[in-house]
C-alpha positions in Angstrom: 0.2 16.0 1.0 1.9 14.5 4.1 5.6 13.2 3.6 5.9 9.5 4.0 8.0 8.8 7.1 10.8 7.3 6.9 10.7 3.8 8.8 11.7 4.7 12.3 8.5 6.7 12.8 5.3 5.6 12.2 2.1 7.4 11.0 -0.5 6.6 13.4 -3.3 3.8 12.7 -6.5 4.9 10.8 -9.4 2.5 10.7 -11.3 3.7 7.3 -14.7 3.0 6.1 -15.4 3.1 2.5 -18.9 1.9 2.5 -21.5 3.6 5.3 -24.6 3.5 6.0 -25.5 0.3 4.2 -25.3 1.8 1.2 -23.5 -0.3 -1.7 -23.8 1.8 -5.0 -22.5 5.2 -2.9 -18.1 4.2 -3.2 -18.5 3.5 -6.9 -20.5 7.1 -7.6 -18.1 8.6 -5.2 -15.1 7.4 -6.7 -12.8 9.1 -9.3 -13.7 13.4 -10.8 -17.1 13.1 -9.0 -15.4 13.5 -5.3 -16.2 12.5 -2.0 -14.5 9.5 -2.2 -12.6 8.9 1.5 -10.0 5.7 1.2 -9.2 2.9 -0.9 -7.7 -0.4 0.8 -6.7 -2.3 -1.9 -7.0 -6.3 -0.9 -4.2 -8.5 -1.9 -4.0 -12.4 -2.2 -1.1 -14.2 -0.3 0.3 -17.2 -0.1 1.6 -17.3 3.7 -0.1 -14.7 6.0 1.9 -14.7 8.4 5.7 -14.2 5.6 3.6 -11.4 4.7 2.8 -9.6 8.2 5.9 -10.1 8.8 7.0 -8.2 5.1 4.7 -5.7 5.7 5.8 -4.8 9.2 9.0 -5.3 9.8 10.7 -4.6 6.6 8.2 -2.2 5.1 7.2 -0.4 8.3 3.5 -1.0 7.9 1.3 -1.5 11.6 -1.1 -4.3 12.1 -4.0 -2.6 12.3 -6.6 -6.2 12.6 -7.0 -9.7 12.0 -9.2 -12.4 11.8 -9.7 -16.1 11.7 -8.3 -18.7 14.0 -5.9 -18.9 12.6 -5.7 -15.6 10.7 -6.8 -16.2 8.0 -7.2 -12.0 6.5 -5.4 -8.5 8.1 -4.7 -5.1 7.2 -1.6 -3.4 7.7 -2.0 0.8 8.1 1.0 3.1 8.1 0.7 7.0 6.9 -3.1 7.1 6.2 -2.6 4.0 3.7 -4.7 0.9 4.3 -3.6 -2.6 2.7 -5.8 -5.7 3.4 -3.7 -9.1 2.7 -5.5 -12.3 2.5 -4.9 -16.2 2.7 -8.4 -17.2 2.1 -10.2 -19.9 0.1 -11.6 -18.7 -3.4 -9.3 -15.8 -3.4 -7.6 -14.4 -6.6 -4.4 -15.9 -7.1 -1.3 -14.8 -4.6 0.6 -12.2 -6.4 -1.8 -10.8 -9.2 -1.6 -7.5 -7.8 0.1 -3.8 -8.4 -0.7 -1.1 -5.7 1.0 2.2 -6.9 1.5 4.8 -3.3 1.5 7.9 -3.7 3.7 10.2 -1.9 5.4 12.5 -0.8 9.3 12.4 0.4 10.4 9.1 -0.5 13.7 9.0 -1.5 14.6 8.5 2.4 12.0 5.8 2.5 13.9 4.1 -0.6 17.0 4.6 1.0 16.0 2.9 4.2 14.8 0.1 2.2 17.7 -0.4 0.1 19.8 -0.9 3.4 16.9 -3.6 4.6 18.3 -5.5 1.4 14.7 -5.1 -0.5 14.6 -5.9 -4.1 13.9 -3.0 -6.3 11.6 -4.6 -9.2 11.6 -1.2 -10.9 14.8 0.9 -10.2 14.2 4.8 -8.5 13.9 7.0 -11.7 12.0 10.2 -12.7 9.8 9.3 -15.1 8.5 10.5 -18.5 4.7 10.8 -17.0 5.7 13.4 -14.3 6.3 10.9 -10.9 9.8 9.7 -9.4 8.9 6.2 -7.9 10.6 3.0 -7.3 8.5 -0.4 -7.1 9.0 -3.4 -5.1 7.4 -7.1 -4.7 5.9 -8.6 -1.7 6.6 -12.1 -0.8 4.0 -13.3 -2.9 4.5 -11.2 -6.1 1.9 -8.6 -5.5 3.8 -5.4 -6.5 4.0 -2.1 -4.4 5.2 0.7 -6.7 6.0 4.0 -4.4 6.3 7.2 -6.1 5.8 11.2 -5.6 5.2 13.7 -8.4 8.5 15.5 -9.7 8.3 19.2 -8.6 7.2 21.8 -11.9 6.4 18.5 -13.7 3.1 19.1 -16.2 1.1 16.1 -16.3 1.1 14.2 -13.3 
């Protein structure tokens, strides 16, 4: 697994696809001990676009990687091979129903770098009893983000 870099150096942006082809039923029989599955860009409800972006990217590190509306009205943000597509729209879930869990690799830096940004831990960093050290934080709409790697020699995980 690649480690997560720490916020002064960015992973590079990766545009993703889960669906090709057309084909609507393929993610869902692709998904989970089957294989084959590529990416997963979870899509989270917002209250203010642009607070968000701003969250994302500046404080988290995250990249815009597109937009649209006029204004924006949807984006993603990409940073280390993840994807995470924030929306303001119409008829979408309520802001701040979500919990994205990241899986990494070296995060402790990226927890301390956060720490000194002034971000509020929502779950303190801890190893855990189910084999993952992790941390989780909450967007400016309540969606939470938890960030966690699995604890070397740990069974389990």
């Amino acid at each position: 697994m690649r480690e997560f870099s720490p916020l002064t150096e960015r992973g590079s942006i990766h545009r993703q696809h889960v669906v090709r082809g057309g084909d609507l039923l393929k993610p869902l029989l692709d998904l989970g001990c089957l294989g084959g599955g590529e990416s997963v860009s979870p899509i989270l409800s917002v209250d203010d676009l642009a607070k968000s972006l701003d969250f994302y990217c500046h404080t988290l590190g995250f990249d815009l990687a597109w937009s649209w509306g006029d204004p924006p009205d949807i984006a993603a943000v990409c940073r280390d091979g993840f994807e995470i597509t924030l929306t303001q729209r119409a008829g979408a879930r309520p802001a701040g129903a979500a919990h994205v869990y990241l899986g990494v690799s070296g995060m402790d830096d990226y927890h301390v770098a956060l720490v000194d940004a002034g971000v509020t831990m929502v779950v303190p960093i801890g190893d855990r009893p189910y084999g993952m050290r992790d941390f989780r934080i909450a967007d400016p709409s309540g969606n939470e983000i938890s960030i966690g790697q699995a604890i070397a020699g740990a069974g389990g995980a």
